[in-house]
N, C-alpha and C positions, 0 to 999 in steps of 0.2 A: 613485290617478291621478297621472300624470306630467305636465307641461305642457313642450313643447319649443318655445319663442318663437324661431322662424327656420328655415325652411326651404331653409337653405345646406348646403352641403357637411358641416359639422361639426354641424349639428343632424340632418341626415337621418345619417348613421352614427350618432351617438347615439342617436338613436329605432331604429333596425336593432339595434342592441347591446340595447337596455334589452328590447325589446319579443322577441328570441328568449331571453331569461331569461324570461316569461312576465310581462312587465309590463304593463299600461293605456298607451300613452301617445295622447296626442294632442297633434299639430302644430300649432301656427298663426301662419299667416305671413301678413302686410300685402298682397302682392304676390300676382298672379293664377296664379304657375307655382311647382315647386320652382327652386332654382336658386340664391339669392344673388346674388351677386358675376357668379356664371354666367351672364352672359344670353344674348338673341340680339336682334338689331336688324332691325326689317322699313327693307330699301331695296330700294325700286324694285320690291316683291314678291318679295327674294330674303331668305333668313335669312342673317346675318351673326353670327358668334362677335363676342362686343363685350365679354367680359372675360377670364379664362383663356382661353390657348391653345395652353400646354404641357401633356400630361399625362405626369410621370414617377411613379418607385418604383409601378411596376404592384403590387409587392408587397403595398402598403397596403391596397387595393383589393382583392384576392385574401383576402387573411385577413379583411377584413370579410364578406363573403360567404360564407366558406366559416364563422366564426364561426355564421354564419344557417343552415348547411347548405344551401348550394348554389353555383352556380359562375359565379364572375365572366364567362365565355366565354360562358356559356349567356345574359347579360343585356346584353354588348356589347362590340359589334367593335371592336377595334384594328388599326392599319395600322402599321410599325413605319417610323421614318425609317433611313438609309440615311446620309444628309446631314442632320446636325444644324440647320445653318443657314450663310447663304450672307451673307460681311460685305462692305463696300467701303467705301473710304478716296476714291476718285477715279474716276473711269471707269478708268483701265487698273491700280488696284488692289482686286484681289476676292480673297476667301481661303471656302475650302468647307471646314469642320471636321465631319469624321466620327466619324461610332460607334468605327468601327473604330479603336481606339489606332495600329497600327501602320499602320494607311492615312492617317489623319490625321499623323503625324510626318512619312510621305514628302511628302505636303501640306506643312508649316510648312517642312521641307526648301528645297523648289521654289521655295515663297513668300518665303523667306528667308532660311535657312541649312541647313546639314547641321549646325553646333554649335547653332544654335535650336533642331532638332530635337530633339538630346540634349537641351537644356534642356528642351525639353518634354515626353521622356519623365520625365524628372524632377521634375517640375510634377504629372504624371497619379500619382505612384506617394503623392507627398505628399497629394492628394485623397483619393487611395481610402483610405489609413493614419487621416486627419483623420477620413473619411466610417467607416471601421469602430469606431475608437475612440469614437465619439459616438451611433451608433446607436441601440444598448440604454442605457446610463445617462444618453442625456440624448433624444434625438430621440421614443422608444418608451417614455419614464418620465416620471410626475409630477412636476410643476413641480422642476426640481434648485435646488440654491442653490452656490454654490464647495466648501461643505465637503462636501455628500453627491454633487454631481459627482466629487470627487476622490476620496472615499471608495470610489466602485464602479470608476473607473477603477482607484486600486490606487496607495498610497502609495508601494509598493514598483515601481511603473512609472515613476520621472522623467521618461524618453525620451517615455513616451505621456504625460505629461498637458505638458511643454512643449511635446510636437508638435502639437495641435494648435492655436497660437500665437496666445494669446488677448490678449496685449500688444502685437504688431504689425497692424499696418492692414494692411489685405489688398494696397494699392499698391505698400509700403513691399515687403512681401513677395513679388509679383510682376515689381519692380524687380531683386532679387536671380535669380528664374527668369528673366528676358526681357529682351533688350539690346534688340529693337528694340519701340518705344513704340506700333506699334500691335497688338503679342501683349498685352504688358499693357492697353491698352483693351479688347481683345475680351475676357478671363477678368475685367478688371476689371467690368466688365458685370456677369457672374453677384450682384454685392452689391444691381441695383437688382432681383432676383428677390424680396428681401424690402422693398426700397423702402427702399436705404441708399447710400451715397455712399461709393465703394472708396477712396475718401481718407479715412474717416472707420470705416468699420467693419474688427473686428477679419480677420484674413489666415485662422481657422477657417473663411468663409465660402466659401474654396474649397473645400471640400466639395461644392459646387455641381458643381462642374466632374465629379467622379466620378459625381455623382447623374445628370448627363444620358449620361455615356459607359454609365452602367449601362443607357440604355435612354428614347428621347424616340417615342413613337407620335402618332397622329392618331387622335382618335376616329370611327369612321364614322358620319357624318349630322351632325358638328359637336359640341361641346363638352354641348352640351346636353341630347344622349343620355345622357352620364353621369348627368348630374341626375335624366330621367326615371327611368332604370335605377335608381339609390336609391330613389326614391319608389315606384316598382314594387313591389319586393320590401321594403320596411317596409310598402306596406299590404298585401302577402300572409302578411307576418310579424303582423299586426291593427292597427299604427300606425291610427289617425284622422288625415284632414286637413282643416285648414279654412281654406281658400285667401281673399283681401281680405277678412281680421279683423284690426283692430291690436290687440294689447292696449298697453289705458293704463296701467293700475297693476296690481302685483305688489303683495299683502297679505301682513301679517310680525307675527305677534304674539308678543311675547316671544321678540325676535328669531329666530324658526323662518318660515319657508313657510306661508302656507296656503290660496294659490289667487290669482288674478289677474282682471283687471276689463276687458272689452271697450269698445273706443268706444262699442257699442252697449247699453253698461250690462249686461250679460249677466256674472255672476259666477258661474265656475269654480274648483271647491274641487280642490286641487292637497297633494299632500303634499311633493314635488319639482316644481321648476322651472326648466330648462335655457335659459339666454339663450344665443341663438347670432345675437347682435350686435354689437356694437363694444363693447366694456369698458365704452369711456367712458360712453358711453347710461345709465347704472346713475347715474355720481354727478352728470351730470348733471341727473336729476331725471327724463328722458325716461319712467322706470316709476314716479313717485311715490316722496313721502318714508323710505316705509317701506324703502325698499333703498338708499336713496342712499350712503349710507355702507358699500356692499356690497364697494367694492373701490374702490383706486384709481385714478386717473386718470391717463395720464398727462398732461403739460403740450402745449398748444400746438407747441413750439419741439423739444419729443420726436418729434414725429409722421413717420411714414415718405413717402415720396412718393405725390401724386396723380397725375395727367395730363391732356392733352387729348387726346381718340381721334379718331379721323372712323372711322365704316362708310362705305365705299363703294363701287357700282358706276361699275367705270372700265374707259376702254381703256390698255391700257399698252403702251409701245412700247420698245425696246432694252434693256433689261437684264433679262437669262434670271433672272425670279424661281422660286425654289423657295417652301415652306411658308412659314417661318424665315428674315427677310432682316434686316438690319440694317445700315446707314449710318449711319457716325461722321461727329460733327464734331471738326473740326480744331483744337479747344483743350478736351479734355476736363475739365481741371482747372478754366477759368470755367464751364464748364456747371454742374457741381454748386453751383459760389459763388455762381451766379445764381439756385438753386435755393433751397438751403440759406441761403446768406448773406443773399440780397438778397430774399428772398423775390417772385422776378419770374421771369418765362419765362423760359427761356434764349435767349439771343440767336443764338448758335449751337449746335440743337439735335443732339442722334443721335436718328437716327429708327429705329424695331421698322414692320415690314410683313408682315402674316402672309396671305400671299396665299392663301387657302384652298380654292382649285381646283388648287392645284398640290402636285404629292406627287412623289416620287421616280420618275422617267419617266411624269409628265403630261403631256398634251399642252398647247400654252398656249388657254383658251378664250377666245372672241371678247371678250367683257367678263367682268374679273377681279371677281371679291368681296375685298375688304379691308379689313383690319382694322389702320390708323396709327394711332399710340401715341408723344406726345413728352414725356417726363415735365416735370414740374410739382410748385410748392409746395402744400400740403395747406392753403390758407388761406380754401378756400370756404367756410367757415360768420361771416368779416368780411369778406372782399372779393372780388366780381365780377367778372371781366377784362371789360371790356366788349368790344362786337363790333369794333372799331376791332383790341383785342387779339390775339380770337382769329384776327382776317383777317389780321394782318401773322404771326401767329405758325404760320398756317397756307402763307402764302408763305414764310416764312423754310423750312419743312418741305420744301415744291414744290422750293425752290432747290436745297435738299441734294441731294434724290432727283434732279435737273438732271446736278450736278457728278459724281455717280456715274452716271449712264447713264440713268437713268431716268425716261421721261416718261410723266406720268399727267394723262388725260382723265378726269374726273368724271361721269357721266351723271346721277348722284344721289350727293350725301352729308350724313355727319349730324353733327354735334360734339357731344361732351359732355365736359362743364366741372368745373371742383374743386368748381364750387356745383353742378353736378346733382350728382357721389357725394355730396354733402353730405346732396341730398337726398332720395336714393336712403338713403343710410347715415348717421342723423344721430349727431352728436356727434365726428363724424370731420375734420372739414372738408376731406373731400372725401380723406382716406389713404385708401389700398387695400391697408395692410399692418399696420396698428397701431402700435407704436412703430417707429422706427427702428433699426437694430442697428447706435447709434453708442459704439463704445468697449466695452466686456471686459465690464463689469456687464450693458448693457442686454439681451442675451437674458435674462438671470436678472432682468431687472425685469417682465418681459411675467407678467402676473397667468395663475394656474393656475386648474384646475379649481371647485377649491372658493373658498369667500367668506366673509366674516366673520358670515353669514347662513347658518344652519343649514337645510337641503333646498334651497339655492341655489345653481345650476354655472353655471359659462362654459363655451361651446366657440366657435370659431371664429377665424379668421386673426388677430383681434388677441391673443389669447392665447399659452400654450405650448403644442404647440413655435414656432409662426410663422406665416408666410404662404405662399400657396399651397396649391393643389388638396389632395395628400397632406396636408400636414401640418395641414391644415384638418380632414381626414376623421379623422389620430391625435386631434385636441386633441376632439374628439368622444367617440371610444374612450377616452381618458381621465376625461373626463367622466362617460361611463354605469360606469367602472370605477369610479372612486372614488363615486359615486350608489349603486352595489350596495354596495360595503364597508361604507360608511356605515350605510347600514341592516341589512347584518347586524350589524353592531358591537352597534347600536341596539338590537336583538331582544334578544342575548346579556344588553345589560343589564338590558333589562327581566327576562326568567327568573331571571336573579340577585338583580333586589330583588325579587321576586316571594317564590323560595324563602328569602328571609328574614324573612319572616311579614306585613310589613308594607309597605305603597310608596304611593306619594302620585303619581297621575298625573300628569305637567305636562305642557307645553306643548309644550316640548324633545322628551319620550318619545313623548307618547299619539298616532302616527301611524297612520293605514289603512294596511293592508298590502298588497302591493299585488295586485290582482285580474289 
């Protein structure tokens, strides 16, 4: 029997992986739906996407599935954007960034220059080079470190392992592609996809930029059809699920797995067991002593960005929203200082509005469904913003959207705070990405599959490869990968001290196989 603690993105493809090898597993997750991170918010009786709300690398997706023998189409509909997303600096500056490379240049043209343009096809061409080099030996591979990163890229590549430029800050490098400073805010942007500060994480991160040119869709019915769509096919694949059960403790005897302990006292014997929580959760005790020491943590002051969200049903009036909108403030470099440094709201924020009735030639509907996102310090598990906070922090938001064209009428809406993901995701305070990806080392610090705890895995957004949907669903794939290795390793040796006349079962060995 398998035990997969989280039914997120990266636990439900782990269970789809393990369980079309012909394994036991069973799921169980706190929460009443699959989903994670995933959710959906009831306002006003309307559903609302309230976490993910890009879905890219459809390929990820596609091979998980088809790994199961069957077809991601068959399980759910994609709508493909057109218009990436839709920015504004002011009311009479707005910029529409397309799929299309060379519709987009004539765009950054118009917007700004014919040489911005060139710069920017040259911007796109270093993304995609960054995005192919890193794919297979580090985004689709277990945990890398510098030396076996550079080992599969190819000692004899110089060009490709400095290009993908893991010494320069992604600002610093964006500086050099773009004269005018609000192209670098908008590509600068893509760092806080993993919940990091373009002044602070390395310039690889434009890799981002190719990842959405390669393809940004809408799921049809909202975010949370993907979710079902997993759980579907893991329990047609025979996954178990068992929807508001927490487990409290994870049992480890002679440092190996051996089953896990419900709030309801209900102990489940386990030969593997897959956390698809937040790393930290581990040492800080969240499963009991026996795994505390299963990985590390990281620190406080590492942590990626939280947020405050509002869902809401609104009317909105003067500014033609698409999917994908985003308004900048006007001093991007205090935004992150406010964040990062001062651990406080920012004073002046850039606001994300994923207007979710609106798609590439939608009509606009009487009242919009939305989903506002201004990010935030990760410090909900010491400190509250009180409502005094969220209220001004939420007109400071109104104002932006003012200055840029746009007025929003609330009919209904709902906030949540660093202290709800906190409490939603404990041991986070309140991240939505796991560490940060500040400086050259910390992707290679984000904790891999395995753990210092023998039949014990990580999968999910705080681990490797990262955060977000895809890479949520690889660090899963990974997981059930190296969980098979493992135990075939495990067999081979047993038949070997077997055939040599004598063996002594222990603790480490004597595992159920798995049914």
């Amino acid at each position: 029997m398998i035990v997969v603690i989280g039914a997120g993105i990266g636990g439900l493809a782990c269970a789809i992986d393990l369980a079309s090898q012909g394994m036991a597993v069973t799921v169980i997750e706190k929460a009443e739906k699959a989903g994670g991170k995933m959710r959906e918010a009831d306002i006003a009786g309307r559903r609302i996407d309230s976490g993910p709300t890009v879905f890219t690398m459809r390929w990820v997706f596609e091979d998980l599935f088809a790994r199961a023998g069957a077809s991601f189409e068959d399980y759910v509909s994609l709508s493909p954007l057109a218009t990436l997303a839709r920015h504004a600096w002011s009311e009479n500056e707005r910029f529409d960034l397309f799929a299309d490379v060379k519709r987009a240049a004539e765009a950054v043209s118009e917007f700004s220059s014919p040489a911005e343009a060139k710069r920017f096809l040259a911007f796109c061409d270093e993304a995609r080079t960054i995005y192919r080099t890193l794919k297979e030996p580090f985004l689709s591979s277990p945990r890398p470190n510098p030396i076996s990163l550079t080992a599969r890229i190819g000692l004899d590549r110089p060009a490709a392992l400095f290009g993908i430029r893991p010494f320069e800050t992604m600002w610093r490098a964006l500086s050099k592609h773009f004269h005018d400073p609000r192209l670098r805010q908008l590509f600068g942007r893509y760092a806080t996809y993993n919940g990091s500060s373009p002044f602070l994480a390395p310039a690889t991160l434009m890799l981002i930029a190719h990842v959405e040119q390669d393809g940004v869709w809408t799921v049809d019915g909202g975010m949370q059809r993907l979710a079902e769509a997993l759980e579907k096919l893991a329990r047609e694949k025979g996954v178990a699920f068992r929807f508001g059960e927490d487990v409290q403790r994870i049992f480890a005897a002679n440092n190996r797995v051996s089953g896990v302990v419900l709030a309801s006292g209900e102990r489940i014997e386990a030969d593997s067991v897959v956390v698809n929580a937040d790393a930290a959760a581990l040492e800080d005790g969240l499963f009991g002593k026996d795994v505390a020491h299963a990985t590390k943590a990281i620190r406080a002051k590492d942590r990626a960005l939280s947020a405050i969200t509002w869902a809401a049903v609104a009317k909105t009036q003067g500014f033609p929203l698409l999917h994908h909108n985003v308004f900048f403030s006007n001093d991007y470099a205090a935004e992150f200082e406010d964040i990062f440094k001062r651990a406080r709201l920012p004073v002046a924020p850039t606001v994300y509005v994923c207007a979710q009735d609106r798609s590439d030639g939608a009509v606009q509907p009487d009242k919009d469904r939305l989903f506002l996102l201004v990010n935030a310090p990760a410090i909900g598990d010491h400190k509250q913003f009180s409502s005094e906070d969220i209220a001004s922090c939420r007109t400071r938001m109104f104002e932006r959207l003012q200055r840029c064209g746009l007025t929003v009428t609330p009919d209904a809406i709902a906030a949540t705070t660093p202290t709800d993901f906190h409490r939603m995701f404990p041991a986070t305070g309140g991240a939505l990405y796991g560490r940060a990806s500040h400086g050259w080392m910390a992707s290679f610090q984000r904790p891999g599959s395995a753990t210092r705890i023998a039949g014990l895995y990580l999968a999910g957004g705080s681990t490797h490869p990262g955060a977000g949907v895809p890479m949520a669903a690889l660090s899963g794939h990974l997981a059930a990968t190296r969980l098979v290795s493992d135990r075939a390793s495990m067999r081979r040796f047993r038949r070997a001290a077997i055939s040599g006349g004598i063996s002594t079962a222990s603790a480490a060995t004597g595992v159920t196989r798995s049914r």
